[in-house]
C-alpha positions in Angstrom: -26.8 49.0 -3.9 -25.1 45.8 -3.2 -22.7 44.7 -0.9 -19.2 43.9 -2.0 -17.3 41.1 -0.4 -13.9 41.5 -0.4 -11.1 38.2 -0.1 -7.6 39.0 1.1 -5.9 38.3 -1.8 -2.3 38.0 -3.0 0.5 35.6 -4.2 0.7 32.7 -3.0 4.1 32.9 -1.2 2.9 36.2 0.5 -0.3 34.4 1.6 -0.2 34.7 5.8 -1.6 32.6 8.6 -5.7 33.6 8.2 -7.7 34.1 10.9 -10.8 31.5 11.9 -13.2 31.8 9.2 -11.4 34.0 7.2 -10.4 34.0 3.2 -7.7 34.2 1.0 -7.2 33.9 -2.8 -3.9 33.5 -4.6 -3.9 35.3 -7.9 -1.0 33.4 -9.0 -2.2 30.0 -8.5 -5.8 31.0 -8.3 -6.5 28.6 -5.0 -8.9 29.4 -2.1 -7.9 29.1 1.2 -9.7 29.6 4.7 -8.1 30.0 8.4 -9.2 27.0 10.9 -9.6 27.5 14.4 -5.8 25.2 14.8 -4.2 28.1 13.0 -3.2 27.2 10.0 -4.9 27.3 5.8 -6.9 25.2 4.8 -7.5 24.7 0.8 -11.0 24.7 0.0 -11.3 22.7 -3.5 -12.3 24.3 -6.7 -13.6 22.9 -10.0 -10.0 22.2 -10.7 -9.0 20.1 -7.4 -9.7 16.6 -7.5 -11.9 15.3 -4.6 -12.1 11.8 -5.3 -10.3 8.7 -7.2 -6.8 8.5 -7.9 -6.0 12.2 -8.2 -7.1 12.5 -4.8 -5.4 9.7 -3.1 -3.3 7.5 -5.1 -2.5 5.7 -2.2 -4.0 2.4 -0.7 -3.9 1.2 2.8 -2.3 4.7 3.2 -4.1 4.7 6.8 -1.9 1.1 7.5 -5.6 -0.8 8.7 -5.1 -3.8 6.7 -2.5 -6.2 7.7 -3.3 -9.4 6.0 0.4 -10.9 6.0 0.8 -10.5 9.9 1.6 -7.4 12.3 5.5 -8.1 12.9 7.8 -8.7 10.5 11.8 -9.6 9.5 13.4 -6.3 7.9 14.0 -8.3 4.6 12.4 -7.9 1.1 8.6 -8.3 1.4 5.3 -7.3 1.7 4.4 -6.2 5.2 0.7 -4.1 5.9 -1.1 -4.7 2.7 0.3 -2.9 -0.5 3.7 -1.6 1.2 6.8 -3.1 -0.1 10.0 -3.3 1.9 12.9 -2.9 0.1 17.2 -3.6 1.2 20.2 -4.6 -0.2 22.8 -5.2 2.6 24.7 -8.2 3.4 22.7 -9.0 6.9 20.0 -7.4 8.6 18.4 -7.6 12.1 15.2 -5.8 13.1 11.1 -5.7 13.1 8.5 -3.7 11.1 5.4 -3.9 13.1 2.0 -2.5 13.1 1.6 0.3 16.2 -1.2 1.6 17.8 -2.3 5.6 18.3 -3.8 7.2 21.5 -6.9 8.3 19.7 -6.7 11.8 18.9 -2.9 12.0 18.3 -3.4 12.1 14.3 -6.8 12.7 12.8 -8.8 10.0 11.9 -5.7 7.3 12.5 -5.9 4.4 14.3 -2.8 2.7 13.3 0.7 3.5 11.9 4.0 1.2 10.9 7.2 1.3 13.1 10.5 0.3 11.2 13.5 -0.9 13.8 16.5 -1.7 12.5 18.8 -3.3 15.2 21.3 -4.7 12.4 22.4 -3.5 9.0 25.5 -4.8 7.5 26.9 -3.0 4.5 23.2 -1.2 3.7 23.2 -0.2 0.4 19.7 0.9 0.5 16.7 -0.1 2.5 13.3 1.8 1.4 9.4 1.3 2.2 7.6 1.6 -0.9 4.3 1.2 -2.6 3.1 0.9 -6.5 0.6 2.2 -7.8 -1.5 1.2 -11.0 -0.7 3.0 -14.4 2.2 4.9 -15.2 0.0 7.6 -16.8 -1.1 8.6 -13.7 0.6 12.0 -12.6 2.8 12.2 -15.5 4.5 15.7 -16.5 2.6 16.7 -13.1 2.9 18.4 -9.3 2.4 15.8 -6.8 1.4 15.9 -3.0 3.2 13.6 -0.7 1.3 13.9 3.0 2.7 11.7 5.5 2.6 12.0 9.4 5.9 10.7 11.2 8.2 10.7 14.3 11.5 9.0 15.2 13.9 7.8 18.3 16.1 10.9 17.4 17.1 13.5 14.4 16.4 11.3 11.7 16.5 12.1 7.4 14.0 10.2 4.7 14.3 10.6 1.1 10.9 10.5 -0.6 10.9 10.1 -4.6 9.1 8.7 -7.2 9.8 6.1 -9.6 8.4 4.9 -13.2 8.6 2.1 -14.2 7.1 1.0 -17.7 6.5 -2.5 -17.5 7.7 -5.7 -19.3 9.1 -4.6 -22.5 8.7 -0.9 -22.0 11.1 2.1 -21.4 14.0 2.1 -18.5 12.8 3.3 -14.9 12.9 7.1 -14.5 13.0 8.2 -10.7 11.8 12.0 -9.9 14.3 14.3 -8.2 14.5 13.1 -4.0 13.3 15.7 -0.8 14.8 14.7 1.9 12.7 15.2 5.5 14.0 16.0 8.7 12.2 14.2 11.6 12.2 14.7 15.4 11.1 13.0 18.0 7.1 14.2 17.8 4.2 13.0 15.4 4.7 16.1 12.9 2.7 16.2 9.3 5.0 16.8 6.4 4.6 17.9 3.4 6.7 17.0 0.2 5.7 18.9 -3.7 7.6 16.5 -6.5 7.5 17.1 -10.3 6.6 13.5 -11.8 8.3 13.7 -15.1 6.5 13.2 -18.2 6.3 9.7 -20.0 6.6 11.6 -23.8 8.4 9.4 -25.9 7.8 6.3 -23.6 7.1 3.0 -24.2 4.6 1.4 -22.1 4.4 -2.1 -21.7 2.3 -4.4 -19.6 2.6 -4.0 -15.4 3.5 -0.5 -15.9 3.1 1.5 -12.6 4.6 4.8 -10.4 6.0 4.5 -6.6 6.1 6.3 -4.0 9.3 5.4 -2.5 11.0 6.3 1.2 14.4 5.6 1.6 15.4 5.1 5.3 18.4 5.3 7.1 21.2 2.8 5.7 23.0 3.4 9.9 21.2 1.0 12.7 19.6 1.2 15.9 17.0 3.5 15.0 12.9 3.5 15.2 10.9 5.8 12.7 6.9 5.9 12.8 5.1 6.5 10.2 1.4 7.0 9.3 -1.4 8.7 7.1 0.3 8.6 4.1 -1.5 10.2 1.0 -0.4 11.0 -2.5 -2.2 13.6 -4.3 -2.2 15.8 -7.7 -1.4 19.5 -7.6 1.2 21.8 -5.4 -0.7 21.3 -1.8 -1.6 18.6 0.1 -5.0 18.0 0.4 -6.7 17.3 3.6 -6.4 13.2 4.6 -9.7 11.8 3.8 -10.2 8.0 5.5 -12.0 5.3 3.9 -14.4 2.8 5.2 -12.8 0.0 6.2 -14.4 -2.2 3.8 -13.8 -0.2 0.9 -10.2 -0.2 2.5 -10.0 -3.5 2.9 -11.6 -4.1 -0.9 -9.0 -2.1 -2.4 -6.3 -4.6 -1.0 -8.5 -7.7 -2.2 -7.4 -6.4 -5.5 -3.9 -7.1 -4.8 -3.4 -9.9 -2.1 -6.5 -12.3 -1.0 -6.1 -15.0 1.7 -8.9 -16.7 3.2 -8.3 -17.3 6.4 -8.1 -14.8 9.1 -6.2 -11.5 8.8 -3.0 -11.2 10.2 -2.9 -15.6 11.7 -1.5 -18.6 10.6 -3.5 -20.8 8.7 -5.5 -23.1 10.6 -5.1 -26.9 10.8 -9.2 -26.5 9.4 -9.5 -25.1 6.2 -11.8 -22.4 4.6 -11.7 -23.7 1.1 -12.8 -27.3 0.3 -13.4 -29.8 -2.8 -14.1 -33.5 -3.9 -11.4 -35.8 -5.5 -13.0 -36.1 -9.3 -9.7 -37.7 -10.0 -6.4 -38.9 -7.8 -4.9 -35.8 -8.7 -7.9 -33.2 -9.3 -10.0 -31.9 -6.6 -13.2 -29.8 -8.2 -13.1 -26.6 -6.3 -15.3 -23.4 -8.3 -13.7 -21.1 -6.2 -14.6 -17.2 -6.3 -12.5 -14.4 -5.1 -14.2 -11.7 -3.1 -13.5 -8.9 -5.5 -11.9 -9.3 -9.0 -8.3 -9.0 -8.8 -6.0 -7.0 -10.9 -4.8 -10.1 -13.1 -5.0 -13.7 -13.0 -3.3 -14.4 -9.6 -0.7 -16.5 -8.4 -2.7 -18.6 -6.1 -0.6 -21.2 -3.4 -2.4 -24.0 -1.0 -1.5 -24.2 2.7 -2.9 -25.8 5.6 -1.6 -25.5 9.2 1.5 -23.7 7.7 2.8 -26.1 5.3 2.5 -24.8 1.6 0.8 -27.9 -0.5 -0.8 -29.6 2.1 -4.3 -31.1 1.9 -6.8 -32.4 5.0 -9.1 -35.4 4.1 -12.7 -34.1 6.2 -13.2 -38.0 6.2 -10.2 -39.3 7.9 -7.9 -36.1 9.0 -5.1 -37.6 6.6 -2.9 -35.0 5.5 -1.6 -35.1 1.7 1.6 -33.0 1.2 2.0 -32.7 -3.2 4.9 -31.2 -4.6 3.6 -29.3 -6.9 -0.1 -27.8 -7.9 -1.6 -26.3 -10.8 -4.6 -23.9 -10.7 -7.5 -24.9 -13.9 -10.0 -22.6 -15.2 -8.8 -19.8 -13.3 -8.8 -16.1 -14.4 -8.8 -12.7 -11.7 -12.2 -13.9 -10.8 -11.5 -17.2 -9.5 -10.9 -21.2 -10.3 -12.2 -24.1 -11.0 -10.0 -27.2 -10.1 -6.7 -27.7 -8.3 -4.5 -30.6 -10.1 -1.8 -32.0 -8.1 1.6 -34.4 -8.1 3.9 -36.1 -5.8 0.9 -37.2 -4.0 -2.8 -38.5 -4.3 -6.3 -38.4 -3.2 -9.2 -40.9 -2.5 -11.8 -40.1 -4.8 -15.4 -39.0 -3.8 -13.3 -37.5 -0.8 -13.6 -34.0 0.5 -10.5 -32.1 1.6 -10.2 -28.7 3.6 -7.1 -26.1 2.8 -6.6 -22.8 2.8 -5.0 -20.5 -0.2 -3.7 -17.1 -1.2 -3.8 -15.2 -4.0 -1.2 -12.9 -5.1 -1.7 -10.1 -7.9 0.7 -7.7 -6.5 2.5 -5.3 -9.0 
């Protein structure tokens, strides 16, 4: 006769701390869950839990390891690590965000998190930290997992929601309902469930995405950490599952390219270069390192100063006023065309660029 293995098994709310090693099924939500040796459940996934692509982390740069832009930035309107947004209305503000380091083993698998200090805010409206992701589609009519890790200076509240918005030419944004999260003063893990409303009846147009969206404290003087942040499908937060750094850091490409060094000023040498065919025209045939999500907005610089050219004959700098990008698509260029200045032709000259696709 065979042996009859037998799951503790139950409703989900009645489901209690299992011991190392140990099972549990909830009838209700038909999810399997086994104790770990910290004491708490861990989900195992089923056919129905999604263990890879969006569904399982919408988020990019979640792990804050790509920092193109810089590590230390203004609290104004802009991007700071790669794909996070910072968002404020207020009539002044005063303050850093900033890329922070972790004593290895304080959060799984995290090197690095993002520390907002306000030390001014006049008249706050609203000041938020946000990132878009790709397709509005994505969740809709839908449980979503928001994972974050985070710590702050004192008691501190976030509001975590979600926001559709359809694109040029399609519906009005929708925002989900807004958890709020009480912080202290320790790295703690928390844990928000949102219902992403459904997108029946929309229209969609082009640039259509979903946020994730955490609204900070409008008061000043405060310092909030934050790190890991993952967005998932379902009622439970999946475990955080890291990246390679170069898929990471390919993800990003998508998005924002520069091509000199991460997180410097440009150089006074450039990394891109091209011959004068014309006074006006340099012949570039430059390639992006991964196809980017449209045709980007790309911008010359050199030693900090947007427009600026370096002969590699003569060092002469030439400063245009404006520039136009030919045969260009998300994959790359062909020519730069220039005015309010000129070039020797046959010359060579050095830059730098950037290319921006963000949403």
């Amino acid at each position: 006769m065979a042996n009859k293995i037998q799951v503790l098994r139950g409703l989900k709310a009645s489901l209690p701390v299992l011991s190392a090693g140990e099972f549990g099924y909830t009838t209700d939500t038909k999810e399997l869950y086994i104790g770990n040796p910290t004491g708490g459940n861990t989900q195992i996934p089923t056919i129905n839990t999604p263990i890879s692509g969006m569904m399982r982390q919408a988020i990019i740069n979640g792990n804050f390891d790509v920092w193109q832009r810089g590590t230390n930035f203004s609290i104004a309107n802009h991007f700071v690590a790669d794909r996070w947004y910072v968002g404020i209305v207020a009539d002044a503000s005063q303050g850093t965000i900033s890329r922070g380091s972790l004593t290895p083993g304080v959060i799984p698998n995290a090197e690095s998190f993002m520390r907002i200090n306000p030390t001014s805010l006049v008249n706050c409206q609203y000041i938020v930290i946000q990132q878009a992701i790709e397709g509005v589609r994505n969740f809709a009519g839908g449980k979503v997992a928001i994972s974050f890790w985070a710590k702050a200076d004192a008691s501190r509240v976030l509001n975590v929601y979600l926001n559709q918005s359809f694109g040029v030419g399609g519906s009005p944004l929708v925002t989900s309902a807004v958890s709020n999260v009480s912080l202290n003063t320790s790295w703690t893990k928390y844990t928000v469930i949102l219902d992403c409303p459904s997108i029946v009846g929309k229209t969609i147009g082009s640039n259509n995405f979903i946020s994730l969206v955490i609204g900070l404290p409008v008061t000043t003087g405060y310092t909030i950490d934050i790190a890991q942040v993952q967005v998932n499908a379902g009622d439970a937060a999946l475990p955080f599952q890291p990246k390679a750094k170069q898929q990471e850091e390919q993800d990003c490409l998508r998005y924002r390219w520069q091509s000199w060094a991460d997180a410097t000023a440009s150089p006074s040498t450039g990394s891109v270069s091209g011959v004068a065919i014309t006074s006006t025209a340099l012949l570039i045939g430059a390639r992006f390192p991964v196809p980017m999500r449209i045709t980007p907005t790309v911008n010359v610089v050199n030693n900090g100063v947007s427009n600026q050219f370096r002969s590699t004959t003569n060092g002469s700098l030439v400063t245009a006023t404006s520039q136009f990008f030919g045969g260009g698509n998300n994959k790359g260029f062909l020519l730069i065309s220039i005015s309010g200045a000129t070039f020797t032709v046959g010359d060579y000259y050095d830059f730098d660029i950037f290319a921006d696709a963000e949403l």
